[in-house]
C-alpha positions as MATLAB code, in Angstrom:
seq = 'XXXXXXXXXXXXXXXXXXXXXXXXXXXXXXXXXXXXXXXXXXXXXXXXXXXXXXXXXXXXXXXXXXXXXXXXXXXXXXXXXXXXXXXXXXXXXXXXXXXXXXXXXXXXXXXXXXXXXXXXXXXXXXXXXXXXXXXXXXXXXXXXXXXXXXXXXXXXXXXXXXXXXXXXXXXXXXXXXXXXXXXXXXXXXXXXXXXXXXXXXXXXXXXXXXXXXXXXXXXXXXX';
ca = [
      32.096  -75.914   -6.840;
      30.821  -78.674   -8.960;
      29.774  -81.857   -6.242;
      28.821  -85.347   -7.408;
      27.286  -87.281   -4.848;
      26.977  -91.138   -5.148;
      24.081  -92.321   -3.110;
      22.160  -88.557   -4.331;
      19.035  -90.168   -3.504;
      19.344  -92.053   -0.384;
      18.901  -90.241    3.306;
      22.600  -89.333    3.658;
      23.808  -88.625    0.027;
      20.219  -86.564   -0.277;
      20.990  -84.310    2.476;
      24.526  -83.600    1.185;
      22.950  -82.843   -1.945;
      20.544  -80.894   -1.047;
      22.204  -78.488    1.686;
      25.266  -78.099   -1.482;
      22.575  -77.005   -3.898;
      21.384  -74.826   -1.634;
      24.813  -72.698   -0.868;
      24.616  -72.719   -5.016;
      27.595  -75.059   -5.954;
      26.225  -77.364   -9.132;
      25.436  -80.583   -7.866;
      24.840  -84.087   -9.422;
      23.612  -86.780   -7.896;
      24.476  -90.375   -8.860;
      22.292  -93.353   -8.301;
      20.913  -96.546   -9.276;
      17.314  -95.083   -9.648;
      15.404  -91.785  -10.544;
      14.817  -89.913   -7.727;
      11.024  -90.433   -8.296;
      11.727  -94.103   -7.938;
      13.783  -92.989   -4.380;
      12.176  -94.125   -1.097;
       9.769  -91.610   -0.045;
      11.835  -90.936    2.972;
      15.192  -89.679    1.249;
      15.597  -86.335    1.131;
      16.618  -86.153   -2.304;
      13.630  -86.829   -3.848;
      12.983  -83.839   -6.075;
      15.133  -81.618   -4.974;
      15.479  -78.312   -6.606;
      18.670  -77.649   -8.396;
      20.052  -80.874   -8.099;
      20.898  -82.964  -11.487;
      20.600  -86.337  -11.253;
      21.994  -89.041  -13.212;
      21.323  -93.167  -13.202;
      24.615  -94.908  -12.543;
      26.340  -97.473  -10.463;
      29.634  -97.345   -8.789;
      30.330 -100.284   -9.972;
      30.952  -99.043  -13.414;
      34.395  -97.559  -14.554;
      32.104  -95.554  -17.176;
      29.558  -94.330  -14.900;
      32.813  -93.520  -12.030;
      34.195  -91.499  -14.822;
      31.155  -89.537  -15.289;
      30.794  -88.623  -11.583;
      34.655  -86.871  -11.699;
      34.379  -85.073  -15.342;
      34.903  -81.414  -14.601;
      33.913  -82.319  -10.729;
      35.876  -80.516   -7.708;
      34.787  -83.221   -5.660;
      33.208  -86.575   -5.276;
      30.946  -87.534   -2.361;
      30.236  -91.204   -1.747;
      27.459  -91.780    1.004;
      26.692  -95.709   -0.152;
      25.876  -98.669    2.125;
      27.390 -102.249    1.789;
      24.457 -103.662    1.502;
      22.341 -105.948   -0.866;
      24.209 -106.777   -3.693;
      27.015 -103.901   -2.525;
      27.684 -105.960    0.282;
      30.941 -107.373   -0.898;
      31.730 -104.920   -3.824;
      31.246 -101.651   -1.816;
      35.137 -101.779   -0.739;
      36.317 -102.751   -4.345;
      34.644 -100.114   -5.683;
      35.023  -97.197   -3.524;
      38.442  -98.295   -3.750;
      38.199  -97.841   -7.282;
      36.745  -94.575   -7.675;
      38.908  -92.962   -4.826;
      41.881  -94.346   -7.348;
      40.222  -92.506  -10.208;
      39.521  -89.157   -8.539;
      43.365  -89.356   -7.285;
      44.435  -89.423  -11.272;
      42.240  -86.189  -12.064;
      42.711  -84.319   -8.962;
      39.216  -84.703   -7.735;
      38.595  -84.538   -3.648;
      37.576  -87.815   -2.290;
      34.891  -87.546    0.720;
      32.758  -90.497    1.675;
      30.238  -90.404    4.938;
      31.203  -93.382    7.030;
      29.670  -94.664   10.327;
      29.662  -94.638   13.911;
      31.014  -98.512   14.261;
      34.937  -98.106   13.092;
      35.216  -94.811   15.768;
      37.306  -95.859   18.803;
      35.157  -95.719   22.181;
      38.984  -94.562   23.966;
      42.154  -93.227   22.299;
      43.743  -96.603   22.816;
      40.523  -98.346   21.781;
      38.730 -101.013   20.751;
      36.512  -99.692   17.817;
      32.695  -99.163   18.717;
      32.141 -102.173   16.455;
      34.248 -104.249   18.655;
      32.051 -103.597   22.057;
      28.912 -105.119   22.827;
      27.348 -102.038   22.864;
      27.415 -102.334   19.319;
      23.812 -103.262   18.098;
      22.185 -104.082   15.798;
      24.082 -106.995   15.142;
      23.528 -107.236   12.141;
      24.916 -103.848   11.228;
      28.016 -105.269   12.131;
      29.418 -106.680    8.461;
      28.715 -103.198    7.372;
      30.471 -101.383    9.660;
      33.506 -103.913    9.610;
      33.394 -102.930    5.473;
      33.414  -99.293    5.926;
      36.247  -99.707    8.765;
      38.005 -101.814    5.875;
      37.170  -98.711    3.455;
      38.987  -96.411    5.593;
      42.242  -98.658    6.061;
      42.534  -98.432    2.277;
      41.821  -94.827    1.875;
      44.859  -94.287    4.784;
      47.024  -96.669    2.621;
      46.655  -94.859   -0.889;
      49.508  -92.116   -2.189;
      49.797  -89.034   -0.621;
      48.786  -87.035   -3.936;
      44.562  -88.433   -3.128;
      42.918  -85.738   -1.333;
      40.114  -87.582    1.132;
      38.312  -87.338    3.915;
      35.797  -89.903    5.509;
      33.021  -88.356    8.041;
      31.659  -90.794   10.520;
      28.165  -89.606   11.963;
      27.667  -90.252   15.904;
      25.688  -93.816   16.756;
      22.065  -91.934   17.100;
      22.099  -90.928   12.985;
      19.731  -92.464    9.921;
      16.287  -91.926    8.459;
      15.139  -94.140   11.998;
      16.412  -90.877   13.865;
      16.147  -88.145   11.317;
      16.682  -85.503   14.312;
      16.119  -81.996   13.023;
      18.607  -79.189   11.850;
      20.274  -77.293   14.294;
      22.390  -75.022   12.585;
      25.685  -75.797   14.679;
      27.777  -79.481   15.537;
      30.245  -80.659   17.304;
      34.064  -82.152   15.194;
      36.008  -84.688   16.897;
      38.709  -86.738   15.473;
      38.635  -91.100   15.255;
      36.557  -91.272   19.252;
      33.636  -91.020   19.883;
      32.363  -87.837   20.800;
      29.708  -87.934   24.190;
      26.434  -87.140   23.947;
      25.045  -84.506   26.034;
      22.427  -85.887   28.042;
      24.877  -88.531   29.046;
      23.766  -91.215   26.188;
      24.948  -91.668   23.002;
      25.444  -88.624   20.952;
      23.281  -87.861   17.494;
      23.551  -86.023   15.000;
      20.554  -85.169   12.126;
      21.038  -86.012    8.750;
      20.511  -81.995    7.559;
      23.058  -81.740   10.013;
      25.381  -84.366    8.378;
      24.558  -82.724    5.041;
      26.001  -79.082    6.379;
      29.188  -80.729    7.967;
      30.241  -82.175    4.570;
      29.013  -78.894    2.876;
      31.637  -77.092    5.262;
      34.025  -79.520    4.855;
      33.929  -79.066    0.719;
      33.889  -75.243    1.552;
      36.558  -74.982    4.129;
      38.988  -78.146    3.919;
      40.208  -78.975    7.321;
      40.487  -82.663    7.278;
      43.096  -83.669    4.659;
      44.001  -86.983    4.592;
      41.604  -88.021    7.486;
      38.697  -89.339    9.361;
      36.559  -87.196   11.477;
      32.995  -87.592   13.457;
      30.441  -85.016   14.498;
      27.528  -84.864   16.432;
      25.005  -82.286   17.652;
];
């Protein structure tokens, strides 16, 4: 397959690339700096057989350049910084374009919009929630994924939200296997929180590309 990644260089986005290149599908990875200008801990940064490209989602030009000839587009982006409030505008946006070419949608999400019960609340909503000041992102990508469950039927997506213990502050290593669950939280297995590892991550998204099994929907997974 031919994968663009948004966010190619960053600790989530850099894993997907990375374990995609691997398998062999072409890969390019879109982001707002070289990859030799990427933050030492993203594991993107020179990766072998990964193309990248300088863009921002922001742009209709440089969205348009992700989906040419592309099977699918990944999106692993943070609200944050100036994203903050035009994350959810854009991703709209590009999740609109990919629907007009035929181009799967998949965007890595987070733990905070996952329901703690099948009746609820969402994690975000507890006050187990922390930091606090994660919370504005989490309430953006919980807004992301109302809009991507209110577009046409004809936009093939899928959001994947990784379980609370998950980022470059808990890199984790690869384990080779995961655990799928559907919009709750999945239990960890020493009786805290669950994690998962961001190579891990990367192969779940992989798979998902691979072997479709989520149309239409969100999903979590955790070691």
């Amino acid at each position: 397959m031919k994968i663009s990644v948004w966010g190619g260089t960053g600790y989530s986005g850099g894993h997907v690339a990375r374990v995609a290149a691997e398998r062999g599908h072409e890969v390019t990875a879109f982001a707002r700096t070289a990859p030799s200008d990427a933050p030492s801990d993203a594991p993107a940064h020179a990766t072998g057989g990964v193309a990248y490209e300088v863009g921002t989602v922001l742009d209709a030009a440089d969205r348009a350049r992700s989906l040419d000839g592309a099977d699918a587009v990944v999106v692993a982006l943070s609200p944050r910084g100036d994203m903050a409030d035009r994350m959810r505008e854009a991703v709209t946006a590009l999740a609109e374009d990919a629907r007009r070419v035929g181009v799967r949608f998949g965007i890595v999400g987070g733990a905070g919009s996952l329901l703690v019960a099948e009746d609820g609340p969402r994690f975000v909503d507890t006050e187990a929630f922390a930091p606090e000041e994660a919370k504005p992102e989490a309430l953006t990508v919980g807004a992301v994924l109302d809009d991507l469950r209110a577009t046409p039927d004809d936009l093939d997506w899928f959001m994947v939200s990784p379980s609370p213990v998950y980022g470059a502050w808990a890199p984790g290593e690869a384990t080779g296997s995961y655990r799928l669950g559907g919009d709750v939280l999945l239990p960890g297995t020493d009786g805290g929180p669950a994690a998962l590892s961001g190579a891990d991550l990367g192969a779940v998204v992989v798979d998902e590309l691979e072997r479709p099994a989520h149309r239409r929907a969100r999903f979590t997974a955790a070691s």
